[in-house]
C-alpha positions as CSV (number, residue, x, y, z in Angstrom):
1,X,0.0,0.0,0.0
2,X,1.2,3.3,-1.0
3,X,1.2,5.7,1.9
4,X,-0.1,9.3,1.4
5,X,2.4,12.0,0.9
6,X,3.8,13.3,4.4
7,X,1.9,10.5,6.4
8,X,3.9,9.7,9.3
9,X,6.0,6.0,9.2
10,X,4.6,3.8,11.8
11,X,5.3,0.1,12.2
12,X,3.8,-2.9,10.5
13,X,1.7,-4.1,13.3
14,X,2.6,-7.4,15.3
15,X,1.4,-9.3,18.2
16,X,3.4,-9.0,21.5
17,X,3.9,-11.0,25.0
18,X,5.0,-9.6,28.1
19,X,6.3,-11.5,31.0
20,X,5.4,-10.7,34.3
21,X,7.2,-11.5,37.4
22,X,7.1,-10.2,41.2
23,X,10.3,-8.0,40.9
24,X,13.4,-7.4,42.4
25,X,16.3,-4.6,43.4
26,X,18.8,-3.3,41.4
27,X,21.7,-4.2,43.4
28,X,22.5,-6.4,46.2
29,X,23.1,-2.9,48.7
30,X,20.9,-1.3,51.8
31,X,19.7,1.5,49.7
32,X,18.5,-0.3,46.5
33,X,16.3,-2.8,48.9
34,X,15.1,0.1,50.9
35,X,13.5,1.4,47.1
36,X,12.4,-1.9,46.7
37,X,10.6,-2.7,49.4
38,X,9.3,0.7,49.8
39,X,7.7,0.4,46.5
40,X,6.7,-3.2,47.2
41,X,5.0,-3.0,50.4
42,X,3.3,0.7,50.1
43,X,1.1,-1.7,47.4
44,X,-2.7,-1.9,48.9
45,X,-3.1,-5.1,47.5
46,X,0.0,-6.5,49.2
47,X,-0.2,-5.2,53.0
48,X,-4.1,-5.2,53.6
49,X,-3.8,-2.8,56.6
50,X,-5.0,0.9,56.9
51,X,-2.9,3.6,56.1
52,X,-2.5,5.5,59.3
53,X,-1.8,2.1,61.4
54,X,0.3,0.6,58.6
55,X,2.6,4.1,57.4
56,X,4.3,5.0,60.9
57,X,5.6,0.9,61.0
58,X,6.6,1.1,57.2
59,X,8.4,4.3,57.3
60,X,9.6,4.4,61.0
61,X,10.7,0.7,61.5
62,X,10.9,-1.5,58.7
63,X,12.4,0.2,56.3
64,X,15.3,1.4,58.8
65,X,15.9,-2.1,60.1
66,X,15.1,-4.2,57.0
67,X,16.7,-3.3,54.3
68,X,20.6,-4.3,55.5
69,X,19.1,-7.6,56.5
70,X,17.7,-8.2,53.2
71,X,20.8,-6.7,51.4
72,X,23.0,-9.2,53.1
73,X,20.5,-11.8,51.8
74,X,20.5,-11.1,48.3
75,X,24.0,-10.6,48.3
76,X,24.4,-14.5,49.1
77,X,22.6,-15.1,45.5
78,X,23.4,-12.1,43.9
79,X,25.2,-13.4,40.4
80,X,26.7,-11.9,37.4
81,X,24.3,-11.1,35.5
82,X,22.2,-9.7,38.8
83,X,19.2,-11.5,41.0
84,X,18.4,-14.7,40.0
85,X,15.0,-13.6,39.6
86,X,16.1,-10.8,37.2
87,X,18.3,-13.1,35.3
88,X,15.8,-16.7,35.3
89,X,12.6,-14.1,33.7
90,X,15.2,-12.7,30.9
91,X,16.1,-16.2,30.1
92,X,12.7,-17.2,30.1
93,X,11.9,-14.1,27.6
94,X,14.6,-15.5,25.1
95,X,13.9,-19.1,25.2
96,X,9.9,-18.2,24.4
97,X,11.2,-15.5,21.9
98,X,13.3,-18.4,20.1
99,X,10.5,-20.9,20.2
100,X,7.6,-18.3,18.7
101,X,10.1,-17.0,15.9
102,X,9.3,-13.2,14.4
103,X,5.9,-13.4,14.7
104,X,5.6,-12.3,17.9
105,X,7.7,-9.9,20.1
106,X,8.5,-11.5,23.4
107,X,9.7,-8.9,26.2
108,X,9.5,-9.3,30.2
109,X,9.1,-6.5,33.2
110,X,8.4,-6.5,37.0
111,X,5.6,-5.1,39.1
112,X,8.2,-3.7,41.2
113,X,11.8,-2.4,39.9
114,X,13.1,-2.4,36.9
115,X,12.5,-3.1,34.1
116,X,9.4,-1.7,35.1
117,X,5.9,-2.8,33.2
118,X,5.2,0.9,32.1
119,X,8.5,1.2,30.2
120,X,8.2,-2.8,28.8
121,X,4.6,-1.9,27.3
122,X,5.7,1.2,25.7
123,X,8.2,-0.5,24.0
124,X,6.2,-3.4,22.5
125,X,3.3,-0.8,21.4
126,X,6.3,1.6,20.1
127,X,7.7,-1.6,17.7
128,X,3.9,-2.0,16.1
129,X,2.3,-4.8,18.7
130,X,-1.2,-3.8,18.6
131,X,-2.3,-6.9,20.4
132,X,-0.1,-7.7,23.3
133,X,-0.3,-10.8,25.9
134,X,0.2,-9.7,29.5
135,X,1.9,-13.0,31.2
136,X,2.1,-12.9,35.1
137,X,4.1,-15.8,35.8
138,X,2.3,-16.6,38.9
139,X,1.2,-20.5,38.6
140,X,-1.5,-19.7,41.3
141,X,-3.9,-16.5,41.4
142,X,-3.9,-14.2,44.6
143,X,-4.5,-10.5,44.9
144,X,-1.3,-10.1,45.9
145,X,0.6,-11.0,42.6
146,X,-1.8,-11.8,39.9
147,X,-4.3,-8.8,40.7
148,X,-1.7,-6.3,41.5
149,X,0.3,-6.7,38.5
150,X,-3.3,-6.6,36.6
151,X,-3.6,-3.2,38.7
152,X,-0.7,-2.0,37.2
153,X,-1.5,-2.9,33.4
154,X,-4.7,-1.0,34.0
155,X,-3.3,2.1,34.8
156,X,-0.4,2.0,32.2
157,X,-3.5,1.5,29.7
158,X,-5.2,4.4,31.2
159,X,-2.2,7.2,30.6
160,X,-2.0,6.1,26.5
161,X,-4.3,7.4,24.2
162,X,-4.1,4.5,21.4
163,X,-4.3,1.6,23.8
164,X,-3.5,-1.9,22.5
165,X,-5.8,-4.9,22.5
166,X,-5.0,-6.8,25.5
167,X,-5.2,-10.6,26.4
168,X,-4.3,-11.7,30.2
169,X,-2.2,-15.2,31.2
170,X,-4.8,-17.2,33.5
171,X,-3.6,-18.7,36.8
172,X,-2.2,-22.1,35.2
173,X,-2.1,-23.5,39.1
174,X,-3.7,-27.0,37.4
175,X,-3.3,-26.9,33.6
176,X,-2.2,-30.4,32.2
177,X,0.9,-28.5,30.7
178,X,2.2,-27.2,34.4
179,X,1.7,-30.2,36.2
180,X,3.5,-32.3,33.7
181,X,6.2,-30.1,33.6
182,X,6.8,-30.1,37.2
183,X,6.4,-33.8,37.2
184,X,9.3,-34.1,34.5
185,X,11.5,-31.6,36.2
186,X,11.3,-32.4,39.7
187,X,11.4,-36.7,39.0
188,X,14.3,-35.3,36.9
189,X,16.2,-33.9,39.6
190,X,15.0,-36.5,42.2
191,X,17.2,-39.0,40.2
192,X,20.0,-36.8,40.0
193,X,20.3,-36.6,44.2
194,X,23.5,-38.5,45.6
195,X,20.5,-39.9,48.4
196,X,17.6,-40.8,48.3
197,X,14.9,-38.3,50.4
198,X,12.6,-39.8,52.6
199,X,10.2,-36.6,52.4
200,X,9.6,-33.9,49.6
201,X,8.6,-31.0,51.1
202,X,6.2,-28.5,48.1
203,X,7.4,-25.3,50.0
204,X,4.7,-22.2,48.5
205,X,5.2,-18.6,49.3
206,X,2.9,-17.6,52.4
207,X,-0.1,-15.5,53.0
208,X,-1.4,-13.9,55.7
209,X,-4.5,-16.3,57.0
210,X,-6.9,-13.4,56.5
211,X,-6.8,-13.5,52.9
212,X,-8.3,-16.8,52.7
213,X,-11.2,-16.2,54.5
214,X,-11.6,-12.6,52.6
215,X,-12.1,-15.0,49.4
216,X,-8.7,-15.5,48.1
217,X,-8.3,-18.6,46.0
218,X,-4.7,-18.8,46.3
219,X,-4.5,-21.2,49.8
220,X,-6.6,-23.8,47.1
221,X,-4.9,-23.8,44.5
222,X,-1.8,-24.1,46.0
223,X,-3.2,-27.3,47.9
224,X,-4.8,-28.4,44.3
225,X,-1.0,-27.8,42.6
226,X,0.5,-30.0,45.4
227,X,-1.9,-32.8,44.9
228,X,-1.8,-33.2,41.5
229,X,1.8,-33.0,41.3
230,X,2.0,-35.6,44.5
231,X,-0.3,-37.7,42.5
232,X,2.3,-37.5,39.6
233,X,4.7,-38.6,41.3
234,X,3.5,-41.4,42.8
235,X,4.2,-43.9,40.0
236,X,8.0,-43.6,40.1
237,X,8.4,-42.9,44.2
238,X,6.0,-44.4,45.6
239,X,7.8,-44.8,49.0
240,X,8.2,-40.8,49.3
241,X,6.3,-38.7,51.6
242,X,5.3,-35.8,50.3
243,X,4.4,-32.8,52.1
244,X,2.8,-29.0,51.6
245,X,3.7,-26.0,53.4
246,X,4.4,-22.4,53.3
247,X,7.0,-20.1,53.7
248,X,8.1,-16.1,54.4
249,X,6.3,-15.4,56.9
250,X,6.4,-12.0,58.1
251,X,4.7,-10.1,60.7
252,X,2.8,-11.3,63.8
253,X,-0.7,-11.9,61.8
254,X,-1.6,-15.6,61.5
255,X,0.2,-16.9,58.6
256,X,-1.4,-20.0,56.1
257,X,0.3,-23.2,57.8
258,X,2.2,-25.4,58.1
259,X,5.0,-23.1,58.2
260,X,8.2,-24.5,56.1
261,X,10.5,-23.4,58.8
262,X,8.8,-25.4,61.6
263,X,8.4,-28.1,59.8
264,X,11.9,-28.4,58.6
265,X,12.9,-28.5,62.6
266,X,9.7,-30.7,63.1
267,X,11.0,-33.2,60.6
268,X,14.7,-33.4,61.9
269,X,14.1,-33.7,65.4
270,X,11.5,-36.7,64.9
271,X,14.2,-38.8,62.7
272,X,14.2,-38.1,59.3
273,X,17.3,-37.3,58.5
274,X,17.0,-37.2,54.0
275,X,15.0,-34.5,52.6
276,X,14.3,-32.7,49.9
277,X,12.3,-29.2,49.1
278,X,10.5,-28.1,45.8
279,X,8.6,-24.5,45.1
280,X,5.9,-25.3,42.9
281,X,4.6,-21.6,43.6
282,X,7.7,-19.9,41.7
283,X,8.0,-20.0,38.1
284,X,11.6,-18.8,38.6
285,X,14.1,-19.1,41.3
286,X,14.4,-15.8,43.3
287,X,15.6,-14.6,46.8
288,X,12.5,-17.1,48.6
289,X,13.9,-20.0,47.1
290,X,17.8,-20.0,46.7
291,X,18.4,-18.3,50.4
292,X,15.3,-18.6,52.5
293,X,15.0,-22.2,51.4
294,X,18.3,-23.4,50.2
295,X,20.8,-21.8,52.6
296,X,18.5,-21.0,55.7
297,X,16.5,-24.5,55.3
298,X,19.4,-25.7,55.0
299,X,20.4,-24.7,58.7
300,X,17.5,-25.5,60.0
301,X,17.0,-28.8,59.1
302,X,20.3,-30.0,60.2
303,X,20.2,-28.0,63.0
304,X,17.1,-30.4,63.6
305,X,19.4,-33.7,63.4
306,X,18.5,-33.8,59.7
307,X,22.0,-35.0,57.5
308,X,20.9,-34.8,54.0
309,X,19.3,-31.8,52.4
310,X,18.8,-30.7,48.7
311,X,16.6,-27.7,47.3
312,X,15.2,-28.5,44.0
313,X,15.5,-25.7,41.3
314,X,12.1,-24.4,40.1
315,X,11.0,-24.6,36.9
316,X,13.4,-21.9,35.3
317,X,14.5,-22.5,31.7
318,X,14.4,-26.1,32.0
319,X,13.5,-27.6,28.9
320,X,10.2,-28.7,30.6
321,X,10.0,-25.2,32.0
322,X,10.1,-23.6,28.7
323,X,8.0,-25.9,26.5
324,X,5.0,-25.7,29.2
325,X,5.8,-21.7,28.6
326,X,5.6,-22.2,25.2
327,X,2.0,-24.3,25.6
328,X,0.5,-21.5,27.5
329,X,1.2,-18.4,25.7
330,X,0.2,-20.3,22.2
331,X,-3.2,-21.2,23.9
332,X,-4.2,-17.3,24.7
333,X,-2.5,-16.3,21.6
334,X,-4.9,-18.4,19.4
335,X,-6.8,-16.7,17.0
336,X,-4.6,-13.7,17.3
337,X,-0.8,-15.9,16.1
């Protein structure tokens, strides 16, 4: 088509997926976690407590005591090419981006930090996607995650003029394609282990109890996640006990339980001594998995009496990992790729 004279040049249009993942800070130091987290937990959706009682503990304590703990956390993970959880979702981006070819444009962001989802969207709609996938990468829904990072698409959409069609991910907590993909992984790296664990713990990040009864679905299909992929499993290790619990917990709210800490002691000190510990909740590994489970589990465990200890990677750019990726974007992109 021959464009009118002086008409502006604009891009030939194409379809567009952006990956969504929690977030993380720019550096491994006390002052790029105190941005994070001050971003991170001023979000309504995540602490569910009003303003004037929560603001004077965000601003007066936590943030002044916090942030060097955390620092000294990520810098215990902290690799070459940043957090693990920075590095993991890029990967991801470029394995899907392979796998999908030109057609689409494959780019990934993070509700909180950088790259941040206003600045990822711009760019796809910038390069000519007029229809754009928004991924979280949250296998189960809660309003913490899933909602919030929805909350944030909608008010990116609501500063642009010529808005782009938009499709959202679903939570995938039991989709055929997930649970097989676990399956594969984890048995993968079961067989890999120089021992053989009595107990496989599915370790999922924590909520406060309160949101469950508020109507959250994310305590269920955590549980759901768990038994299918228990269920899975049971053909080739039938003699291993699996187990479901939760982690981070933060605060002196009642937490959803059991607690992966306790139960870690609770397992040592009543004899089993080989153990392993999967996170079926992450799609990539991040701070929660490779030091609050991997190094502090760790310690706790064999603290407990406990001898033999592996964390399992999550799902990451596994091959499995990837091609249940793949599955899931090509299903909401159909009619559109």
């Amino acid at each position: 088509m021959t464009l009118p004279a002086g008409h502006p040049p604009f891009a030939a249009p194409k379809l567009g997926v952006l990956l969504v993942n929690l977030g993380t800070p720019d550096a491994p130091t006390a002052s790029a976690v105190r941005r994070y987290l001050k971003e991170f937990l001023s979000d309504r959706r995540v602490v569910e407590i009003p303003r004037l009682v929560w603001w004077p503990i965000l601003n007066g304590i936590i943030l002044n005591t916090r942030p060097r703990k955390s620092a000294h956390a990520y810098s215990q993970v902290w690799g070459p090419d940043g957090s693990p959880l920075a590095a993991i979702t890029k990967g991801q981006a470029e394995a899907l981006q392979a796998r999908l070819g030109d057609a689409v444009m494959v780019r990934w962001g993070m509700r909180y930090g950088n790259p941040a989802l206003g600045v990822e969207l711009q760019a796809l709609k910038r390069a000519g996607c007029e229809r754009i996938l928004f991924a979280p990468l949250y296998p189960q829904y809660s309003g913490a995650t899933t909602a919030t990072a929805i909350d944030a698409l909608g008010a990116q959409l609501a500063a642009m003029r010529w808005q782009p069609a938009i499709r959202t991910l679903p939570p995938y907590y039991d989709d055929p394609a997930h649970i097989e993909a676990l399956r594969e992984d984890t048995a993968r790296q079961l067989r890999a282990l120089p021992f053989e664990p009595e107990v496989l713990l599915l370790s999922f990040h924590g909520m406060p109890e309160r949101t469950l009864h508020l109507g959250d679905p994310y305590h269920c299909q955590c549980r759901k996640t768990a038994r299918l992929l228990s269920e899975a499993l049971a053909g080739e290790f039938p003699a291993l006990r699996i187990e479901t619990t939760f982690q981070s917990r933060f605060g002196r709210a009642k937490w959803l339980e059991p607690a992966t800490d306790a139960v870690l002691a609770q397992e040592g000190a009543k004899g089993t001594r080989r153990l392993a510990i999967a996170a079926p909740g992450f799609s990539a590994d991040c701070l929660e998995t490779r030091e609050e489970l991997a190094i502090r589990g760790r310690e706790q465990f064999e603290a407990a009496g406990g001898t033999e200890f592996a964390a399992l990677d999550c799902l990451n750019t596994s091959e499995a990992g990837i091609g249940m990726l793949e599955a899931l974007v090509r299903c909401e992109l159909a009619g559109w790729l």
